[in-house]
Every structure is written in structure tokens, then in C-alpha cells.
N, C-alpha and C positions, 0 to 999 in steps of 0.2 A: 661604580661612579654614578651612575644611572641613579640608582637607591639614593646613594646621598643627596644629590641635588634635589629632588623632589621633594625626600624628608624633609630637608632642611624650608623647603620652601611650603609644605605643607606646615609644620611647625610654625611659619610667620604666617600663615594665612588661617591656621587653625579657629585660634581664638575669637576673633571678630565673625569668622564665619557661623561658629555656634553661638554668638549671641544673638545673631538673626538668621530665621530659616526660610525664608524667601528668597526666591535669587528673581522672579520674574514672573509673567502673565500672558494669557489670554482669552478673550471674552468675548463670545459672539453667540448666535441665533438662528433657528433654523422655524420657519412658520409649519404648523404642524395641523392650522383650521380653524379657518372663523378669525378669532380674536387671541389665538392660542398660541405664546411657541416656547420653542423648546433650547432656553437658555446653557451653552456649556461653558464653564470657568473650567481652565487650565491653569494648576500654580506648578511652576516652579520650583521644590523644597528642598537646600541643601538637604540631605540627609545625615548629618551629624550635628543639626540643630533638632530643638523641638517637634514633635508631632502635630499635625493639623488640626482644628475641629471637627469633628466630623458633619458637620455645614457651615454655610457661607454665607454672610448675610448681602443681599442684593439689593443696593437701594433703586428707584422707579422716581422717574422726575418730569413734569412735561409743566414747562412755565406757558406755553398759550394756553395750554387746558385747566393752570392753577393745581395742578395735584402733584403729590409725592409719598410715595408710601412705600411701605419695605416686604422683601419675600426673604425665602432661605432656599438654598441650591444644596443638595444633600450628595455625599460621597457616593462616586459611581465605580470607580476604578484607576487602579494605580501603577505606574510603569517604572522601573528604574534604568538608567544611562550612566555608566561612568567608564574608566581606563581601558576595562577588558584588555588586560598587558598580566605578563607571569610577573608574579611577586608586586604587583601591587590591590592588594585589593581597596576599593573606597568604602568609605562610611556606611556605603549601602551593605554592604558585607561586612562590617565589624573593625574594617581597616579604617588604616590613617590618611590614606588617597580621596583627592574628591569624588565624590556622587554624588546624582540626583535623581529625584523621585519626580515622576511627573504626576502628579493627582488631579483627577477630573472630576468636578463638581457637576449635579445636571440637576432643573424641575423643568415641569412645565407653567409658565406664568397666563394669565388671562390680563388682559390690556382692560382698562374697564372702558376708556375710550378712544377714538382715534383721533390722533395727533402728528404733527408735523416733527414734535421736536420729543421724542421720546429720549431720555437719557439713562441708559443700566448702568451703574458703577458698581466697586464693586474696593476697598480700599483695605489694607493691612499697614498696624504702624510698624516704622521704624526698617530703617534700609542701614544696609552694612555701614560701617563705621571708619572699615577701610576701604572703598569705595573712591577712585583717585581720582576722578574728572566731575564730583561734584562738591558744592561747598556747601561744607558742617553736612555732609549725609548722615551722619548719627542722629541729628535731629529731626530728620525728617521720616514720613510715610511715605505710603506707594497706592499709587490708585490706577484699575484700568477702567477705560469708561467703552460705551458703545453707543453708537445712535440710534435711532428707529422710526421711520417714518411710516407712519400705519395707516395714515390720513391721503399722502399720494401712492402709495403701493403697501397697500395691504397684506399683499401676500407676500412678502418680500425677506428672503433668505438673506443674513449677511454672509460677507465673502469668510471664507475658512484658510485660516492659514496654514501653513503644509507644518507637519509636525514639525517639533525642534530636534537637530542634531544636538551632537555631545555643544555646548558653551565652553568645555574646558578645551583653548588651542595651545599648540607650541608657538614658542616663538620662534619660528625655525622658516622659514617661507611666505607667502601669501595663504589666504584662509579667507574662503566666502563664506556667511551666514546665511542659508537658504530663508526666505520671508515672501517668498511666493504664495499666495492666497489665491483660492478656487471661488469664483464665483459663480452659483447653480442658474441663476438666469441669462448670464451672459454679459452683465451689467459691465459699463466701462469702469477700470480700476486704475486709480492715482493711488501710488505710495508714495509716504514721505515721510523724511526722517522729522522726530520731533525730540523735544527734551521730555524726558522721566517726568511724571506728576506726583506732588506731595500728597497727602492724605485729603489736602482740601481739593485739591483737582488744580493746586495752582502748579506751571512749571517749575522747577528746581533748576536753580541759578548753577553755571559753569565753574567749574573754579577755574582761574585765571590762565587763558592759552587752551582752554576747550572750546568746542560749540558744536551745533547739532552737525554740522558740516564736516568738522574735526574732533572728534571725541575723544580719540585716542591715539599718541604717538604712534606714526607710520614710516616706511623707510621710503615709499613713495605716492602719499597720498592715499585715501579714500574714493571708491569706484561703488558707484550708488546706482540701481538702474531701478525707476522712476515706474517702468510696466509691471516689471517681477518683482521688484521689493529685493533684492540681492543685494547683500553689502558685500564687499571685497575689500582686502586691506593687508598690507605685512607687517601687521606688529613690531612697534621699536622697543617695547617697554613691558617687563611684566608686571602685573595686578590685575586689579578687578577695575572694573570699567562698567558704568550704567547706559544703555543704550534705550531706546525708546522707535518707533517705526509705527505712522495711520496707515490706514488703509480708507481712502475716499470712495466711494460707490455711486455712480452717477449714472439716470438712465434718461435720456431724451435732453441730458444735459441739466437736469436738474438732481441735485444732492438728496438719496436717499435713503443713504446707511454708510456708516463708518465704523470701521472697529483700530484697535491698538495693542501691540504686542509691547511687556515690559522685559527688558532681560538682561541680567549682569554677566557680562563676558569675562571669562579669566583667562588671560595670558599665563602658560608656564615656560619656565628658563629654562627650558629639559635639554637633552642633548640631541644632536639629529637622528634620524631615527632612519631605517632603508625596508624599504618594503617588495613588498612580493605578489603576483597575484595568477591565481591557476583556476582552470575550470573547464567546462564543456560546455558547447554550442550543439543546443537540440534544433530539430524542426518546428513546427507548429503541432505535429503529433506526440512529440515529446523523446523522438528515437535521435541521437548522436546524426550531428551533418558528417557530411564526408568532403567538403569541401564549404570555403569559405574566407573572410577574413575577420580577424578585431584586432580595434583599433583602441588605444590608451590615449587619452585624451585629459590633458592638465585642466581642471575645471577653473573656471575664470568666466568674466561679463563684456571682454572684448576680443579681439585679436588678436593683442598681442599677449592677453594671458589666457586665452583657453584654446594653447597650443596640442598639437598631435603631438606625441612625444615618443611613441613608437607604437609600429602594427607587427601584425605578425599572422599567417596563413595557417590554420588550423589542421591537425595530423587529421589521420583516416579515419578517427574518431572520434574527430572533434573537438578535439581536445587543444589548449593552449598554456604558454606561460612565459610569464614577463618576470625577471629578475633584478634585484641589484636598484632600485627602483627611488630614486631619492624620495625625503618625505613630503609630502605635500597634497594635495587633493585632487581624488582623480574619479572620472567616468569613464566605461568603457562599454564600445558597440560593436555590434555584429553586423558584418557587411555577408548578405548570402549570396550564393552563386547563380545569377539571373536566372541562369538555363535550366540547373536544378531543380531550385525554390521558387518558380516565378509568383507565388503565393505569398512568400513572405515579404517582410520590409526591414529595411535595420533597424537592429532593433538594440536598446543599452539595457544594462544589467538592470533587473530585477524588471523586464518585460515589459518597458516602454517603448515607444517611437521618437519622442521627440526629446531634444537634450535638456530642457529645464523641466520636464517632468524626471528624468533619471534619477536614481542611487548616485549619493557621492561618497566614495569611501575615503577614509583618512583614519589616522590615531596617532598615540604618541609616545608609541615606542614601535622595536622592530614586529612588524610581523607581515603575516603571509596572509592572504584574506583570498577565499574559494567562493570563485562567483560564475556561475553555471548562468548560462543566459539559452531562455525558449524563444525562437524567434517568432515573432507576433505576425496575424496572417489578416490580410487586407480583404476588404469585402470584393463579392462576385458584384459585379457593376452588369445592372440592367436595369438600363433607363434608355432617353433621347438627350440627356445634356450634355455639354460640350466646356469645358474649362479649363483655359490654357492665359499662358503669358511668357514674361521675358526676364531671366535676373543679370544683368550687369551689375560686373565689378566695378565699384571707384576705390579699390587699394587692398583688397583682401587677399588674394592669388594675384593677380600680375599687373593689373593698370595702377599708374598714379594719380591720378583723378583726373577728372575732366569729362565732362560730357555726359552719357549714359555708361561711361566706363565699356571695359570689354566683359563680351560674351563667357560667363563663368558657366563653362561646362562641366558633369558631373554633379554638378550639388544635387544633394537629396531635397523635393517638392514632399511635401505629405498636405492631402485634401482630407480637412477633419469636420466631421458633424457638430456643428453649435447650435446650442449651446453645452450638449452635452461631450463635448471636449472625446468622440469616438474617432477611432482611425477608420479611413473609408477607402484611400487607396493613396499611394507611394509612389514615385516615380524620381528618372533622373533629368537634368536639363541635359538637353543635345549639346553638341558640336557651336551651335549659332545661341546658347545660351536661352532656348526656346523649351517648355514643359508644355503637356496637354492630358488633359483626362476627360475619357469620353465615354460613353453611356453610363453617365449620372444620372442618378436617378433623382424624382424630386425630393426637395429638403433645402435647409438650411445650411451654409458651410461658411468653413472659412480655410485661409492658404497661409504655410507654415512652411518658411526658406527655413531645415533644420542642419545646420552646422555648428558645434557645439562650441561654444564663446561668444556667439553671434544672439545678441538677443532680439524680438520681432519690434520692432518700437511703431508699429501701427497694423492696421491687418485689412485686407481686402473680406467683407464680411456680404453673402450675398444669397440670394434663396434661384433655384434651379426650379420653374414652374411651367404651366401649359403655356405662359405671355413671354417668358425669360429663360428659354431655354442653353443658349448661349452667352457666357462670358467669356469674353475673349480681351486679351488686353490687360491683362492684370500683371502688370509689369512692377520689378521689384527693384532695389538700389542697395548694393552691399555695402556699406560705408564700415570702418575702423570700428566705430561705437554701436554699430547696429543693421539691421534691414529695415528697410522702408518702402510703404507701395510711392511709387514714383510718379502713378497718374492719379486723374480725377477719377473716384468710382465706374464701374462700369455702369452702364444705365443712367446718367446723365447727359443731357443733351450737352451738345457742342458748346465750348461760351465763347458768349458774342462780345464783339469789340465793344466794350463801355464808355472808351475816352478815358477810366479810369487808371490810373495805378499806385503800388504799392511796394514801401520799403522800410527797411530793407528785408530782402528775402533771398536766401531763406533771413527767420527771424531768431537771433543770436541771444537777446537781452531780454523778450515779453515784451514789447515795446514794435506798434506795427503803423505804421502813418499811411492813413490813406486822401489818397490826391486826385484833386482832375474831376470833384464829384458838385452836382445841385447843391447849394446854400439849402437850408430845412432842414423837415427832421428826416430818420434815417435808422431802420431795420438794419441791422448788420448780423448777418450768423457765419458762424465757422462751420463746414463741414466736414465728415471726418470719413475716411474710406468703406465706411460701414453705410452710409448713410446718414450717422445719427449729428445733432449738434450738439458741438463739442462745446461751444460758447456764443454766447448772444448779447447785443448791445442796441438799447436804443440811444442814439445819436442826434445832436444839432449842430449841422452844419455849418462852419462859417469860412468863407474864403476860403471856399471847396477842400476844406481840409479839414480829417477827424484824424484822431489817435485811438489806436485798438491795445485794450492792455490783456496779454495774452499771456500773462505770469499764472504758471499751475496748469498752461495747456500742452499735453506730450506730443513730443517729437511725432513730427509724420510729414505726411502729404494732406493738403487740406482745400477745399473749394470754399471761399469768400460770395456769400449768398448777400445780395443787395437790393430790399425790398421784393424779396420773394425771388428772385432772378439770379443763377450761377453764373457767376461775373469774373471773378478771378482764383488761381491757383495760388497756392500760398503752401510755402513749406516751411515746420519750425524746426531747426535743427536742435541736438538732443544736447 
């Protein structure tokens, strides 16, 4: 039965699929010196269309500088992803199953000058023709494009998007799209969904009952988170679907790199599938635990779908396995045994720490997937710093809101090196919902509530020096949709009564009125738990009332900076 339904739906997807062999994109940069970087295209290629050129032509645009000129990105290396199920092989193997090839285009370019508004694109015509959430897609091209600002950050890395899983899902469940992008400086990242670009760089229009919000029939809506770039969704409908997702880059609050992933999704009507998963839990030496836990975790972007779904205690060798497993997508982590391991951290398959870095494993048919996990080991702490705070619940384990919610004891803390994204050390919250880590040594960090569904929607970002060697107070907010730090940064003074205030808050719509203030003009900054600003306005007052438009700004906890002075607290909800 299996066989037939796929043939038959491979057979209707066939044809349009080899008339064009793109399925998607992406395009970004890495500064390599001087004026120099080191551009990589990532296509997309059905594999049972046409073969690639073996380069890419790049076009180069900067309208304040008045130039435009063209390069070539030359074939670097090439990956294939398809089914890996018995009896179906893809395209990529000679069969009649989807595949894809992922091919990486790379040069190094020279900027000839610097510019504010650098533009890579990068364009291929003609997008599938069966293609359901755009109108007339046969007609149109595909373009990715990139920003680059060389003129305010010159050395400036764009953010990298985390490879692409299998595009082909079942219709059978929920199904997240990892679109998680690393960025090497540290830079704050806004994603967002956008619509697909035609070859001229203009958007492609919806067909009727789409939109970038709703692309594709769901059985309970679209779950988008804004930090990670994560799309979530359960498929009502098979076909091919064009999706589109920026990635904004902003440092001190000013725009200075963007990139864009392009990608057609296939939904298949397959039948459900049951899955299996077995393996071993090493130490950090790499020798079998003898005691321990892991946990199977439904992968999802909130609470209620990135549920535990079962754990299970590891035999005397370490060993584990979970059967009978419905289909769907899952991560899975090792809890070690304090006493034991007091060196390790939990840790998910393929030797992470925290849940939006993990492996997700999924497919779509039956199988068994052997996933050996090495528990990852936290650094020796020798320093004089001090780093602690508090997470309450408002509805995740047991409170229904209100308040600072109750004391969530047990959650995993991890204190990680920023900007380089290193594990430094792991901990649990107490009894009273209280974490601390203490001989820190000096550096940069930042604080990472890791429970997996739970995504960080702001972060306490802050440096451990001979002047600050204490943070204390770095209190966290477990909301449904996310964590959130709950105070003003540490290392802010007190704020002083202004006479002012603000509504409503938290901020629901991007839309923030401030009251109670001097007629004139008027500095206004948002700041963000990092320190940095998130957004700025200059203002004229009148009849002591401004409006803040605060559309594009992420969820957090935020300090209201007024004329140089931290004046008010302000929270955007997500």
C-alpha cells in the first residue's frame, strides 16, 4: 500500500518537478580581510531535473555608491537528502522518489568600495508550475538576495543558516522547518517570514487564501518564532508549497546584514509511519554510562507541542530504546547521573546542550534510527565571578499565571560564552526556583533556560570583569510561547520615578503611548537585556503624549531610555 500511494503521487508530481530543477536557496558571506569575502550560494536541485552550471553568476549593487557589476561563484561541493526508506529509492539514486541535491557554490569577491547598501543576488528562472500557494508560478523566476554593509561594519559576517533538513514531509502530524541562523558576532537577529521573489527581486503575489502568515493549509494554524526562524505547522493538504524566510541583522540597533532562505515544501499523502529509536549513552570519555536517563521529546516551538513523550533509565551499559513510536519529530537527551558525571551536562543527540541546537530526527516511512549520544563536559570554573538568578513559572509545570508565577524547580540553566555560542557550565534551578554559577571566570556570556519547546525570546547578555564581577538577579519568566528575562539588565541603576507612564504593557500590537511627559523634543530608546538598543525615536512632544511604534521589535523585557535617563520598564509580548 505504501508503494502505491507514493508512486502514484510521485507520478502527479513527476512531470512539473523535471521541468524545473530548483526547489530553493541560500546566500550569504563570511569577511575573510580587508575588503574581501568569501561569498556561499546554496541551491536547492530537484534531482531528477537538469544539472547545474558549474557557476553562478552573482550580481553586486550599491545605489549610494552608483555601481553594479557581476562576479561568478564556481562549484564547491555537493550533498544529497532524500527518503532513505527500503524500496524507495529517489531521483538521486536512479529512482522514482523525491531527492535532493544540495550544491554549494563559493568565490571570494573584493568590494571595490564601501557602502551602506551592498546588494548580492543571485536569480534562476522559472519556479515549478505546480506550485499551489502562488499565482501563475510557471511564469515566474526566483531570486535570493543579501545585504552588506561594509561602510558601518566592515568586517561583518552574515548570519548562517543551519543546514536544511529533508523539504519532503508527511502529512501525518505536525512538522517544524529548522531556519535557525548562527550568527559569528553576536549580532541581534529578527527573522521573518516573507513572500518568494521573482527574478526581478519583485514579491510573487499569493494565490487567493494564501499569505506570508498562511502559506499553506494547516489543521491548526502556523507557529513562527521570530528569535530562531522555526516554522511549525500540520499540514492539511499535499503539494508543493513556496516558502520564503529574512533574516534581519542589527548591531547597536542599526541594520547591517540580511540574508533569505528560498524553499519549496512538499507535502506527501503517505501512510503513518511508527518509528523506533535505540542507542548508547557514553561519558565525555567516550566509555558506555552505567547509570542515567533519556528523554524523547516531540520537537515543537511551545509548550504544548514540544511535549516529553516518554523517558526511560539506561541499562548497565548504557544502553536504551523506545519503541512503537508514532510518526512525527523528535529530539532526544541525556540526563547523567549528578553523582556520577558531575562533569557532564545533558546533553541531546548528536552532542549538544541546548534544545534548538539538537538533531531532529524524522522520515516517512517505518524505521528505527541509532542514535548514540556522548555526554558533553562543562568547563573547570576558575575565576571570582558570581552568576545567579530566578525562573518562575506562569503556566509551563504548575502555575496559571499571575505574578512572577511559581518557583520552577529542576530546570536545566546552561551559562554559555558569547559570542562564540561555547558551553561553560550547567546547572539545575533549586527547590525556590533559584540557579547560581560561581567562579566565572572573566568573559562574555550569556543565560539559556534549556527545556525543549521552550524557545529563549530575549536573553540576559553580560561580561564577568575586574568592575562586574557579580550578576545577580537575572531572573527569568516561563510563559506558553517562550522564556523571557523579567527584569531590567543587571548593571543598570535603579529608575527613578519620572511622573511618566506607559500603555499598554506588556505591548500586544507594536503600538506603545507614552504619557505624563514635557511638551518638546524627545530621545527615546528601547533597551534590551543585553544592553544594546533595540529601537530609537526622536520625538515632539505635545500634550505630554508620544506614540512608540514598536512593530519588528522581539518579545522581551525592555528599559524605556528618555533622554539619556532609564525611565521605564516595558515588556513586548511575543
Amino acid at each position: 500500500m505504501r508503494t502505491l500511494v507514493l508512486s502514484l503521487l510521485v507520478l502527479v508530481l513527476l512531470p512539473t518537478v523535471r521541468a524545473t530543477h530548483v526547489m530553493g536557496s541560500d546566500l550569504g558571506y563570511r569577511h575573510v580581510g580587508g575588503s574581501s569575502y568569501l561569498v556561499t550560494l546554496t541551491v536547492f536541485r530537484d534531482c531528477g531535473g537538469i544539472q547545474l552550471a558549474p557557476w553562478q553568476v552573482l550580481e553586486l549593487t550599491s545605489s549610494s555608491c552608483s555601481i553594479a557589476y557581476q562576479d561568478t561563484l564556481l562549484f564547491h561541493a555537493s550533498t544529497q537528502i532524500g527518503p532513505d526508506c527500503s524500496g524507495m529509492s529517489s531521483t538521486c539514486q536512479g529512482g522514482a522518489f523525491p531527492g535532493l541535491e544540495l550544491a554549494v557554490f563559493q568565490d571570494t569577491i573584493d568590494l571595490p568600495a564601501a557602502c551602506a547598501d551592498w546588494e548580492l543576488t543571485w536569480s534562476q528562472c522559472c519556479r515549478n508550475a505546480s506550485i499551489m500557494n502562488l499565482q501563475d508560478p510557471g511564469i515566474h523566476g526566483a531570486r535570493n538576495r543579501a545585504m552588506l554593509d561594509n561602510l558601518n561594519a566592515p568586517s561583518n559576517t552574515s548570519p548562517v543558516f543551519q543546514e536544511l533538513t529533508m523539504p519532503y514531509v508527511a502529512m501525518v502530524g505536525g512538522h517544524c522547518l529548522a531556519n535557525g541562523a548562527y550568527d559569528a558576532e553576536g549580532d541581534s537577529l529578527v527573522f521573518t517570514r516573507i513572500a518568494p521573489l521573482d527574478q526581478t527581486g519583485s514579491p510573487i503575489a499569493y494565490a487567493p487564501g494564501h499569505t506570508t502568515a498562511d502559506p499553506f493549509p494547516t489543521v491548526n494554524g502556523h507557529v513562527f518564532d521570530p528569535v530562531t526562524g522555526n516554522h511549525c505547522a500540520e499540514p492539511l493538504l499535499a503539494g508543493v508549497w513556496a516558502l520564503a524566510y529574512r533574516v534581519d541583522e542589527y548591531r547597536n540597533g542599526l541594520l547591517v546584514g540580511s540574508v533569505m532562505r528560498d524553499l519549496q515544501l512538499a507535502v506527501l499523502n503517505t501512510p503513518a509511519a511508527t518509528f523506533g529509536f535505540t542507542g548508547t549513552v557514553s561519558d565525555t570519555t567516550g566509555l558506555p554510562v552505567s547509570a542515567g536517563e533519556v528523554q524523547l521529546h516531540a520537537y515543537g516551538l511551545n509548550a504544548a507541542a514540544g511535549l516529553l513523550f516518554a523517558s526511560q533509565q539506561v541499562n548497565g551499559s548504557g544502553q536504551y530504546t523506545f519503541t512503537n513510536v508514532p510518526q512525527g519529530q523528535y529530539i532526544l537527551r541525556a540526563i547523567p547521573d549528578t553523582l556520577l558525571y558531575p562533569g557532564a551536562a545533558p546533553t541531546y543527540w548528536m552532542n549538544t546542550y541546548y534544545w534548538t541546537y539538537a538533531e531532529v530526527q524524522s522520515g516517512l516511512c517505518d524505521s528505527t534510527f541509532v542514535c548514540d549520544i556522548q555526554l558533553v563536559s562543562t568547563a573547570d570554573l576558575v575565576g571570582s565571578g558570581v552568576v545567579g538568578g530566578y525562573l518562575g513559572d506562569l503556566g509551563i509545570v504548575r502555575s496559571s499565571g499571575g505574578g512572577f508565577g511559581d518557583p520552577w524547580a529542576g530546570a536545566n540553566i546552561v551559562l554559555e560564552r558569547w559570542p562564540l555560542r561555547e558551553l561553560v557550565a550547567a546547572t539545575r534551578t533549586d527547590a525556590g526556583g533559584n540557579f547560581q554559577f560561581e567562579d566565572v571566570p572573566h568573559g562574555t556570556y550569556r543565560v539559556l533556560v534549556d527545556h525543549p519547546g521552550l524557545p529563549m525570546l530575549g536573553h540576559y547578555r553580560f561580561d564577568v570583569d575586574a568592575t562586574h564581577l557579580q550578576h545577580l538577579g537575572l531572573d527569568h519568566a516561563a510563559t506558553p510561547a517562550g522564556v523571557l528575562p523579567y527584569m531590567a539588565p543587571t548593571g543598570m541603576e535603579a529608575l527613578p520615578d519620572v511622573g511618566a507612564s506607559v500603555y499598554p504593557n506588556p505591548v500586544e500590537n507594536g503600538q506603545l503611548m507614552l504619557d505624563g511627559i514635557p511638551d518638546g523634543l524627545l530621545l527615546a530608546q528601547l533597551i534590551d537585556a543585553s544592553g544594546r538598543i533595540a529601537a530609537s525615536w526622536s520625538l515632539v512632544v505635545n500634550e505630554g503624549r508620544a506614540r512608540l511604534d514598536l512593530a519588528g521589535v522581539k518579545a522581551g523585557a525592555y528599559v524605556l531610555r528618555l533622554d539619556g535617563r532609564n525611565s521605564l520598564r516595558v515588556q513586548v509580548a511575543p
